[in-house]
The first five atom37 places (N, CA, C, CB, O) and aatype in JSON, in Angstrom:
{
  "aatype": [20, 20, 20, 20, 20, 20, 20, 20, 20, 20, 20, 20, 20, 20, 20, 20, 20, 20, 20, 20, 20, 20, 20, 20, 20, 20, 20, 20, 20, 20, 20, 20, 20, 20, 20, 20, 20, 20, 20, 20, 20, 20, 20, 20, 20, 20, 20, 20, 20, 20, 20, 20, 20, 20, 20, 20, 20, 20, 20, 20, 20, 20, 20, 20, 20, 20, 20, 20, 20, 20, 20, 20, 20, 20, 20, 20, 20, 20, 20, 20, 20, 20, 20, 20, 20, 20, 20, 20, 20, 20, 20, 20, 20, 20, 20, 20, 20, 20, 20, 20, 20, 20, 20, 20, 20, 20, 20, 20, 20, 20, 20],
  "atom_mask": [
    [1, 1, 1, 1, 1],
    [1, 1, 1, 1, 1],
    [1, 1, 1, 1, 1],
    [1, 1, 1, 1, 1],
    [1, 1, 1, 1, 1],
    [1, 1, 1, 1, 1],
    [1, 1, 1, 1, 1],
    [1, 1, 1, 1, 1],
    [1, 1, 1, 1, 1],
    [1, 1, 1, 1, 1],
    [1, 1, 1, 1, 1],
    [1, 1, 1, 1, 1],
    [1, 1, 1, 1, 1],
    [1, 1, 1, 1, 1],
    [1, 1, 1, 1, 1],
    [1, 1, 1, 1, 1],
    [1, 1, 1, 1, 1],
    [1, 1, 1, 1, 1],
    [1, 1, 1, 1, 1],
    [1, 1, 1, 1, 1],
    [1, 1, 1, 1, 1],
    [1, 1, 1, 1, 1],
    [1, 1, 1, 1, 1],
    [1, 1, 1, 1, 1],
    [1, 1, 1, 1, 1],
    [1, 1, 1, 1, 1],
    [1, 1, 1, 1, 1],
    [1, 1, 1, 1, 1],
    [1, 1, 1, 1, 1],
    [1, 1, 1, 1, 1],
    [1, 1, 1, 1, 1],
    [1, 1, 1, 1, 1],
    [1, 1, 1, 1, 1],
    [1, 1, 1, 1, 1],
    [1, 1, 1, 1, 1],
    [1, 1, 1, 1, 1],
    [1, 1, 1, 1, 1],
    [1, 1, 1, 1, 1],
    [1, 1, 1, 1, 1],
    [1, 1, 1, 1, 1],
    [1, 1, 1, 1, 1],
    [1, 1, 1, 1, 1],
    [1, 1, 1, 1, 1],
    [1, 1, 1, 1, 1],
    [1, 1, 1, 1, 1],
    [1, 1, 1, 1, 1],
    [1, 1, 1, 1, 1],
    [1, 1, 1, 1, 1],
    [1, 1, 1, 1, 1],
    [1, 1, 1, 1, 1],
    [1, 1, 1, 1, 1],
    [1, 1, 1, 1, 1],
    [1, 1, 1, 1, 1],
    [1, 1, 1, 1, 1],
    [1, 1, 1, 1, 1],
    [1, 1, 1, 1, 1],
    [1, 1, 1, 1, 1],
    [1, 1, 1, 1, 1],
    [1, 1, 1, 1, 1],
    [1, 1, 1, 1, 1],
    [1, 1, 1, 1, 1],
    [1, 1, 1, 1, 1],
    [1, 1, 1, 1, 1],
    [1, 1, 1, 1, 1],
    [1, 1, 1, 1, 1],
    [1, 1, 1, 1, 1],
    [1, 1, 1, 1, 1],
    [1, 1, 1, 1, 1],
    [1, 1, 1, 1, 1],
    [1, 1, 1, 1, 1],
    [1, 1, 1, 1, 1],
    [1, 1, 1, 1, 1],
    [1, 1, 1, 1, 1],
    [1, 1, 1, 1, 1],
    [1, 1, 1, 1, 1],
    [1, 1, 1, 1, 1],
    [1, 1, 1, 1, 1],
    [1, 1, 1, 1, 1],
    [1, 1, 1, 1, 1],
    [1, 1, 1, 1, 1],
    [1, 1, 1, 1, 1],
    [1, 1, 1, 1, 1],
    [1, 1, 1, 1, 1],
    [1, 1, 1, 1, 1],
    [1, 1, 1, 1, 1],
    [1, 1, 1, 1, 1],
    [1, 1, 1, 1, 1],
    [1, 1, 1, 1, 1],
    [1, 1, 1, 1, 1],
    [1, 1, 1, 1, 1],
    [1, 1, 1, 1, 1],
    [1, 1, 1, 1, 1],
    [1, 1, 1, 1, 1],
    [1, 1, 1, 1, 1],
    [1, 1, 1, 1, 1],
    [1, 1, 1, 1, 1],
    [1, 1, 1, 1, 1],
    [1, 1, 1, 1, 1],
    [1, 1, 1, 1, 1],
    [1, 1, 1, 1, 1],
    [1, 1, 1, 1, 1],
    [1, 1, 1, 1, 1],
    [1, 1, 1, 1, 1],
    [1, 1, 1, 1, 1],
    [1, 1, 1, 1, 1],
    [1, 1, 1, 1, 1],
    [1, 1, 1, 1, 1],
    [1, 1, 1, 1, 1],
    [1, 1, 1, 1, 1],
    [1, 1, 1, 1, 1],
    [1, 1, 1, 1, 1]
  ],
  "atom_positions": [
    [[10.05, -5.17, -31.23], [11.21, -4.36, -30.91], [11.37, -3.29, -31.98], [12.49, -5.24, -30.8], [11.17, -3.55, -33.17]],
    [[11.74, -2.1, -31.56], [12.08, -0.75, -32.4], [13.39, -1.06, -33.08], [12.27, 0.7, -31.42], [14.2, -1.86, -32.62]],
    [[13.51, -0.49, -34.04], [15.15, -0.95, -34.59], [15.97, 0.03, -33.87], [15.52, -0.79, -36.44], [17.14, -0.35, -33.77]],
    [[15.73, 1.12, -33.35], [16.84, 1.8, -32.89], [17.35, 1.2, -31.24], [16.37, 3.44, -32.94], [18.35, 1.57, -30.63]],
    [[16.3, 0.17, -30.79], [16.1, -1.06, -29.54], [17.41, -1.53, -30.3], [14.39, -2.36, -29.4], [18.57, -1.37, -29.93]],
    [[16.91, -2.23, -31.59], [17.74, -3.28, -31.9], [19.24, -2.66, -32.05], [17.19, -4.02, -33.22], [20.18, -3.19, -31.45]],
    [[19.41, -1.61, -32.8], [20.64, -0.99, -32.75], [21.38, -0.97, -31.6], [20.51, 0.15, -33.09], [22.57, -1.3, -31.55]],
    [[20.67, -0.55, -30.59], [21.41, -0.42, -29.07], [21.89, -1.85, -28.65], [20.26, 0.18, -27.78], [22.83, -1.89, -27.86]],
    [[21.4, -2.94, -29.07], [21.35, -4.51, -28.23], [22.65, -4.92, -29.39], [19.37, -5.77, -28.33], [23.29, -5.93, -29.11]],
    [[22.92, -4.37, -30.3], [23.79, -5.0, -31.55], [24.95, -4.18, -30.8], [23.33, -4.57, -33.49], [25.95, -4.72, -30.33]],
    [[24.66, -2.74, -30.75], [26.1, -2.41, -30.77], [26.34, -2.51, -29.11], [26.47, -0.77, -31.53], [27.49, -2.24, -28.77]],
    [[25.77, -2.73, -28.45], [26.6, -3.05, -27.07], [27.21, -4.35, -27.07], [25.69, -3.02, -25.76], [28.09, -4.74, -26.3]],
    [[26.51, -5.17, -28.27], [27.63, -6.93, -28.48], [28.22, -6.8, -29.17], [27.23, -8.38, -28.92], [28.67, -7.76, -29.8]],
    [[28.62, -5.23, -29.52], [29.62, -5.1, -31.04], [31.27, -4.9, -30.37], [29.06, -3.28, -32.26], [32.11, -4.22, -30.96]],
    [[31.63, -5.78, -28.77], [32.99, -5.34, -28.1], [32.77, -6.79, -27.39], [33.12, -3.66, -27.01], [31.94, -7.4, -26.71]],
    [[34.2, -6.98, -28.03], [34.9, -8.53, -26.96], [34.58, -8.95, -25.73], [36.33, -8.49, -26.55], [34.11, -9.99, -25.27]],
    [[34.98, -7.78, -25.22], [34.53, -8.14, -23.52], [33.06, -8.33, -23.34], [34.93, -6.84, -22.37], [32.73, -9.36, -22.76]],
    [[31.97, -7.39, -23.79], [30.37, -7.69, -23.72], [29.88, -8.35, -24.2], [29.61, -7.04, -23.96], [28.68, -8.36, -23.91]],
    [[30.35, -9.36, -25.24], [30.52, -10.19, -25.71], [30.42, -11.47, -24.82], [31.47, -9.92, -26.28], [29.56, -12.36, -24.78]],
    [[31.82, -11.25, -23.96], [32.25, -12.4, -23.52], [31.66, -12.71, -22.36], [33.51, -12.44, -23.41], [31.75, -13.89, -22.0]],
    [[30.97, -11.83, -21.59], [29.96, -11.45, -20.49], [28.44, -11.86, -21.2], [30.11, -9.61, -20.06], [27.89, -12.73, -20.52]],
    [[28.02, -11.65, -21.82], [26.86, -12.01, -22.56], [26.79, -13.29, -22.99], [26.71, -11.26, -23.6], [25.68, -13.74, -22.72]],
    [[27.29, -13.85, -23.39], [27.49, -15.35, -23.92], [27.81, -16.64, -21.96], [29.54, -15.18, -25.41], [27.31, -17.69, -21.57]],
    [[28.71, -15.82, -21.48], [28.73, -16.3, -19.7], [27.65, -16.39, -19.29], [29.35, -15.39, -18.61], [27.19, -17.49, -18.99]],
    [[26.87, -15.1, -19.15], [25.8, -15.05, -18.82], [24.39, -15.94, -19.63], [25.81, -13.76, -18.77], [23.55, -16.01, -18.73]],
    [[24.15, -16.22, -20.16], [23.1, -17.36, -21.04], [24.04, -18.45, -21.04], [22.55, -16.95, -22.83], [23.43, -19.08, -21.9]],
    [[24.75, -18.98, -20.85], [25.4, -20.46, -20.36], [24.54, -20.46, -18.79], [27.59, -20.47, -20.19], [23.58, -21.15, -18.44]],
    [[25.11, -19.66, -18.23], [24.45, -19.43, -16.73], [23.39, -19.95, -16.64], [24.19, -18.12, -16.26], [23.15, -21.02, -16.09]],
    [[22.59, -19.15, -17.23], [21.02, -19.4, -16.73], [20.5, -18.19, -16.49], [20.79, -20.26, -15.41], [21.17, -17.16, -16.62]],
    [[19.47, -18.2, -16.18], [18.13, -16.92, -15.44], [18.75, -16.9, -13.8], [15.83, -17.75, -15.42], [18.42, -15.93, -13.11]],
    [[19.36, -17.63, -13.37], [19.36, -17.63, -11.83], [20.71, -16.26, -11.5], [19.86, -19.58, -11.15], [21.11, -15.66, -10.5]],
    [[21.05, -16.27, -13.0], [22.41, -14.8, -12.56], [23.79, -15.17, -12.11], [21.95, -13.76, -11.07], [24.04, -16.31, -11.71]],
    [[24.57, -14.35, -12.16], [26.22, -14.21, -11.65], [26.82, -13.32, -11.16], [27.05, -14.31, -12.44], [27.18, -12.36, -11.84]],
    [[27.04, -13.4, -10.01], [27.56, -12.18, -9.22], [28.73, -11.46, -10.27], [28.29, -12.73, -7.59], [29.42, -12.0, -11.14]],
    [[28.68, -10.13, -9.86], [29.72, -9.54, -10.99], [31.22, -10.13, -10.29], [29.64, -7.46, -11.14], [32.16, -10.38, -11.04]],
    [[31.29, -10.26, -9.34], [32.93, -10.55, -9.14], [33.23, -11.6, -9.62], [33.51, -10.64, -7.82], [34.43, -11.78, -9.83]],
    [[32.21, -12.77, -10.01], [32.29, -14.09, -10.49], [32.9, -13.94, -12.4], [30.5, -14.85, -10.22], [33.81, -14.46, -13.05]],
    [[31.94, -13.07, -12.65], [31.82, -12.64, -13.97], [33.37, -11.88, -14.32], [30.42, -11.59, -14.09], [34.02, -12.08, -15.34]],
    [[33.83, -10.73, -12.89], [35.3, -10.41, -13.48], [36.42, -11.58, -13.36], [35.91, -9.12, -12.66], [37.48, -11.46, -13.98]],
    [[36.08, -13.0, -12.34], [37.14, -13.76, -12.08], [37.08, -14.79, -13.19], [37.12, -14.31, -10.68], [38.06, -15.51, -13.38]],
    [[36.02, -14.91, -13.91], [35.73, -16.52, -14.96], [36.28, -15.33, -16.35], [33.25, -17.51, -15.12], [36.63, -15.81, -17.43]],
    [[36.27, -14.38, -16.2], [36.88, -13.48, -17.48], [38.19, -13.11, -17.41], [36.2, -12.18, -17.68], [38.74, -12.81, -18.47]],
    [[39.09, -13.04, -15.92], [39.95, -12.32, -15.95], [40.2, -11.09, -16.04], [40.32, -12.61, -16.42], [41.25, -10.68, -16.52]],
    [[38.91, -10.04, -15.44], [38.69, -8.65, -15.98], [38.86, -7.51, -14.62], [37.02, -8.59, -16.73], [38.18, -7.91, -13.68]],
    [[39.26, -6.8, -14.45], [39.16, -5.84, -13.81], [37.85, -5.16, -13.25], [39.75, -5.21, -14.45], [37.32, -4.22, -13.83]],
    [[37.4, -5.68, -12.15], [36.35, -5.31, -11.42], [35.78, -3.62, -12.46], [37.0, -5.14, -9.52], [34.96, -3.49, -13.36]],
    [[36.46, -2.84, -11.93], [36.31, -1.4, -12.12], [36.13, -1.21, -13.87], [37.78, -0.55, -11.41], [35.48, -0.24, -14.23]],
    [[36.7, -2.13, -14.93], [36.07, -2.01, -16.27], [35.11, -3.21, -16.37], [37.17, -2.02, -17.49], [34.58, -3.22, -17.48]],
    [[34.89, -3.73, -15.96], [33.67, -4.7, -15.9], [32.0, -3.86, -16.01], [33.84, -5.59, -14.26], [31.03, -3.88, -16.76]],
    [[32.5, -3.06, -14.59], [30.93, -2.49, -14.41], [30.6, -1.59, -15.04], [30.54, -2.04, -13.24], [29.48, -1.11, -14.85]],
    [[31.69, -0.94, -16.26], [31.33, -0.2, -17.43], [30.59, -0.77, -18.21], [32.24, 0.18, -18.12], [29.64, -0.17, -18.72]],
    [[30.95, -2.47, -18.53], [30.72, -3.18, -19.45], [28.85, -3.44, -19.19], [31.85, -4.48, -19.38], [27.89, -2.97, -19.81]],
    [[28.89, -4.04, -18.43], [27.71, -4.26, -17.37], [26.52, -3.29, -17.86], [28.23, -3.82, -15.69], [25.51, -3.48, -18.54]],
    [[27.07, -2.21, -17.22], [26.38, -1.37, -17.13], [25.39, -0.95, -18.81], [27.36, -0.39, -16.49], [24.24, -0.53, -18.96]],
    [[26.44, -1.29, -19.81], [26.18, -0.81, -21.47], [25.27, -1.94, -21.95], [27.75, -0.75, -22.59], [24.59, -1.74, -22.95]],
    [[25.21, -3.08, -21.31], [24.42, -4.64, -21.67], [23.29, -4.19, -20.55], [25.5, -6.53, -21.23], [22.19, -4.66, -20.82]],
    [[23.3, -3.58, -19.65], [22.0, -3.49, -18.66], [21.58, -2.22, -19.37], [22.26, -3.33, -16.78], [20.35, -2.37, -19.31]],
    [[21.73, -1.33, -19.87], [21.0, 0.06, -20.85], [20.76, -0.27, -21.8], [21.68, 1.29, -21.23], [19.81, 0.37, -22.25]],
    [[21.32, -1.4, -22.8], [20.57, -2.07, -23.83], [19.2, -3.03, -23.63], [21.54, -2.84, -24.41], [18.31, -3.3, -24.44]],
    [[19.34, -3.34, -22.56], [18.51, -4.35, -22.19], [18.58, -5.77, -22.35], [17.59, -4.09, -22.63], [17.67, -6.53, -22.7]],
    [[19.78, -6.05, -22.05], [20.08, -7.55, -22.59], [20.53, -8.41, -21.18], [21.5, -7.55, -23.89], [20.69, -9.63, -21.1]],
    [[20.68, -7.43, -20.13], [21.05, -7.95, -18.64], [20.35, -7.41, -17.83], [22.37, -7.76, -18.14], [19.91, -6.27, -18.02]],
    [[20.1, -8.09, -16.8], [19.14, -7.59, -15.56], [20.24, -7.53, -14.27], [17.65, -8.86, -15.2], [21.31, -8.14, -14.29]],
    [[19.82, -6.72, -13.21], [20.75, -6.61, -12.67], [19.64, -7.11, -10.79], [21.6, -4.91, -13.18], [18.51, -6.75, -10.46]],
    [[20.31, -7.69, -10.3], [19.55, -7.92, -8.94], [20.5, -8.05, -7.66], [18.68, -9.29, -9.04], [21.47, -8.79, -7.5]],
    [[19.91, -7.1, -6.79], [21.14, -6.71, -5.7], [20.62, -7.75, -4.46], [21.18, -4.7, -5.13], [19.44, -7.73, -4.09]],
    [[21.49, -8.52, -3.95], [21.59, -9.94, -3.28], [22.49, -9.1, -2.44], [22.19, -11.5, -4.15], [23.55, -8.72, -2.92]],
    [[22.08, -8.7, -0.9], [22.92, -8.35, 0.65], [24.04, -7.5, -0.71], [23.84, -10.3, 2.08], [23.81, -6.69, -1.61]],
    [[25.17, -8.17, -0.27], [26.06, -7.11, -0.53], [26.41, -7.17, -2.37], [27.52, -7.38, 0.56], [26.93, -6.28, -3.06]],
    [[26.06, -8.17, -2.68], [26.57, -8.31, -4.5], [25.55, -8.2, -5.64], [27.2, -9.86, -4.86], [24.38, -8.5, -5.39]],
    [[25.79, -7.9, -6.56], [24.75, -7.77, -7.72], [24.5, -8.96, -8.63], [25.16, -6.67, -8.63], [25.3, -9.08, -9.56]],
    [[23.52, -9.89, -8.52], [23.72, -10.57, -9.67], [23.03, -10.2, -11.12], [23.38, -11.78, -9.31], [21.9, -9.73, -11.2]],
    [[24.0, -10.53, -12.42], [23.37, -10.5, -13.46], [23.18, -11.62, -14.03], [23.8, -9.78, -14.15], [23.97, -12.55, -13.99]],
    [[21.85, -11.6, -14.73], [21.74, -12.21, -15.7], [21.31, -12.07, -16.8], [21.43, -12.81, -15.5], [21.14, -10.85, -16.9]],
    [[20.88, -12.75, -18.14], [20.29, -12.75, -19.2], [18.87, -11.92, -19.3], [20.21, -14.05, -19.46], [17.94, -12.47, -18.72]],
    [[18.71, -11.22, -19.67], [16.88, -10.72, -20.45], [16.93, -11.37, -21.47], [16.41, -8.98, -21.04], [17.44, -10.96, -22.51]],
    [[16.07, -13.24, -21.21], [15.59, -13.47, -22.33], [14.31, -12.91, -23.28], [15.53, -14.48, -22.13], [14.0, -12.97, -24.47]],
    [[13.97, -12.56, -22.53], [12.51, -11.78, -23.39], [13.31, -10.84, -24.61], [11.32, -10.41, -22.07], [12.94, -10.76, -25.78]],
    [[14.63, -10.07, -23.91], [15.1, -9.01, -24.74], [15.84, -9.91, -25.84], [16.07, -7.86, -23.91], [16.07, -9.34, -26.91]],
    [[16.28, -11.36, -25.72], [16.72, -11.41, -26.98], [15.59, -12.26, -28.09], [18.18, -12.1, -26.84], [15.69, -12.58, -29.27]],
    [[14.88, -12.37, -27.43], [13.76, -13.0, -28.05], [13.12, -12.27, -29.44], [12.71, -13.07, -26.94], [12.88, -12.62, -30.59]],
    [[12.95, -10.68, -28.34], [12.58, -9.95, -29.5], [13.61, -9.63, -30.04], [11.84, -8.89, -29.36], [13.17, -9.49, -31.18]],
    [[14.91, -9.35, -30.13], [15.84, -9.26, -30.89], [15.76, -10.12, -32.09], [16.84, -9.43, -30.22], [15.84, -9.73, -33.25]],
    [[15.58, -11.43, -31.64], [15.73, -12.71, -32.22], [13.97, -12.4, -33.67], [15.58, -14.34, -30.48], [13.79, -12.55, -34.88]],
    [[13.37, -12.07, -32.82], [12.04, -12.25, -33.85], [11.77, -10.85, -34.47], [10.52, -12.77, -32.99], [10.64, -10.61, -34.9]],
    [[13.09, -9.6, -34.58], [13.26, -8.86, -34.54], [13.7, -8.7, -36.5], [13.97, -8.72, -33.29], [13.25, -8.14, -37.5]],
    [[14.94, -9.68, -36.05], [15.58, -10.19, -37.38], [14.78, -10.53, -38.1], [16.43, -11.18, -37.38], [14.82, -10.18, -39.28]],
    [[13.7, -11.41, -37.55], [13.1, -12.79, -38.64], [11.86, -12.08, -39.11], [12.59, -14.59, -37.75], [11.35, -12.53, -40.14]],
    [[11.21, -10.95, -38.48], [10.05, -10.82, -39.48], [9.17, -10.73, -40.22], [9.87, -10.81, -39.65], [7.96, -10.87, -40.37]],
    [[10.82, -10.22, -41.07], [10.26, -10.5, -42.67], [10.56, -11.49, -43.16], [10.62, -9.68, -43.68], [10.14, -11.59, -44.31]],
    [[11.34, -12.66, -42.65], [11.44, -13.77, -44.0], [11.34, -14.18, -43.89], [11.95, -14.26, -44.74], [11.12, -14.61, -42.75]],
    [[11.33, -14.96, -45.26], [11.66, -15.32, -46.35], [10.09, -14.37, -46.84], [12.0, -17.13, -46.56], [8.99, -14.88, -47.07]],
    [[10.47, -12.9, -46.89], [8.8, -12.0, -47.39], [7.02, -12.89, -46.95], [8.83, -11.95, -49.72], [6.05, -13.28, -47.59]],
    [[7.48, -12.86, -45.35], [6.46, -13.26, -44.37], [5.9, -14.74, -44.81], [5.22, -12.11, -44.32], [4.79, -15.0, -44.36]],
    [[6.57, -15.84, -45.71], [6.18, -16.91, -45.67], [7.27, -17.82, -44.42], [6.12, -17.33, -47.21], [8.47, -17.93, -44.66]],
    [[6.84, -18.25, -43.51], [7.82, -18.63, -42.44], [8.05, -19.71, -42.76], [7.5, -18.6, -41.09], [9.2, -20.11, -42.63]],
    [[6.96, -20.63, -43.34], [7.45, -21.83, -44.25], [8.75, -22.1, -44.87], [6.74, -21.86, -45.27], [9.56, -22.96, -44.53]],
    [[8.82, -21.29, -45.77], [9.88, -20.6, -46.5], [11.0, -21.21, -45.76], [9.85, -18.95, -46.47], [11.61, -22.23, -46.08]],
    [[11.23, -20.29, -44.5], [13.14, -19.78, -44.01], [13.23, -21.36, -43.21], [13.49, -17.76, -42.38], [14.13, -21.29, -42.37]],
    [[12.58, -22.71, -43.21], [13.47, -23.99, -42.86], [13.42, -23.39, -41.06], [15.47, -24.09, -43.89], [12.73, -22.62, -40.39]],
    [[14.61, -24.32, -40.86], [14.97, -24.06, -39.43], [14.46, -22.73, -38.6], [16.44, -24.04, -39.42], [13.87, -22.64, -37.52]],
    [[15.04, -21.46, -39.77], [14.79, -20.0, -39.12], [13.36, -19.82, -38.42], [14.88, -18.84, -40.32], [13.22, -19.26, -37.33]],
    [[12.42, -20.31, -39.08], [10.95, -20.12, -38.66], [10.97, -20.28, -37.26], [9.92, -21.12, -39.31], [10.77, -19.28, -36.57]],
    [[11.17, -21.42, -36.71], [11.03, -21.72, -35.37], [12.28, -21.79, -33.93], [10.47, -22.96, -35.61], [12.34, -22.47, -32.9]],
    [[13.37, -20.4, -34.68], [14.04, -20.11, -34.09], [13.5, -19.35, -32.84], [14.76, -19.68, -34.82], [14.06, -19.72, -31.81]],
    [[12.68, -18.51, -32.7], [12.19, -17.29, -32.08], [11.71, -18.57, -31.01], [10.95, -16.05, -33.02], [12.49, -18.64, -30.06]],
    [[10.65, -19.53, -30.96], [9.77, -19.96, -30.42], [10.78, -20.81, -29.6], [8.65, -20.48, -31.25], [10.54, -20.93, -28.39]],
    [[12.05, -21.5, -30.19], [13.02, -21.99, -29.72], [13.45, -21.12, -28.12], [14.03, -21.94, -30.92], [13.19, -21.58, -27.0]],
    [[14.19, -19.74, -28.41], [14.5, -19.27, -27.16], [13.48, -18.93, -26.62], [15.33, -18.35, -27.09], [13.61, -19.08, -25.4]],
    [[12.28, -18.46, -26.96], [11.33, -18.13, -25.63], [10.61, -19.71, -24.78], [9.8, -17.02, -26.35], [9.95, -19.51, -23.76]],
    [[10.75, -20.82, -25.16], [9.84, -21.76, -24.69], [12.09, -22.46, -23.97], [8.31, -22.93, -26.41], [12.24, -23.49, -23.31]]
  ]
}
């Protein structure tokens, strides 16, 4: 991942609501959530939702798949994967030994 990738995937989780949609969404699963599901389990206003949506699907952190009449989203795990192995690296200065738990964080979400 490019850091200016990574910049975009940070600051679209840098707001409550995309946040709170992002975290829904990976409870979910890969199988997705219709957006009206996503404005009713949030309490959100259809019409600022699909702003929200929309800033997590241009980062690349949501996929979007149109089902007859509704959209479901879900998670791009691949996208946080590399996010995830994005962070890691360099450390502990490329000994993975080193960072304990951290090492086999990355391998954690992709498997």
């Amino acid at each position: 991942m490019k850091r200016d990738d990574a910049i975009d995937a940070f600051s679209a989780l840098a707001h409550e609501t995309r946040l709170a949609v992002f975290r829904l969404l990976v409870k979910a699963g890969p199988e997705g959530v219709p957006a009206l599901e996503i404005a009713r389990r949030l309490e959100a206003k259809p019409s600022t939702l699909s702003g929200h949506l929309g800033i997590l699907k241009r980062a690349g952190l949501v996929t979007a798949t149109r089902r007859q009449k509704e959209i479901l989203y879900a998670p791009n795990f691949g996208a946080v994967d590399a996010l995830v192995r994005f962070l890691l690296e360099d450390c502990c200065g490329g000994e993975p030994g080193s960072c304990g738990e951290l090492a086999g964080l990355g391998a954690t979400i992709s498997g």
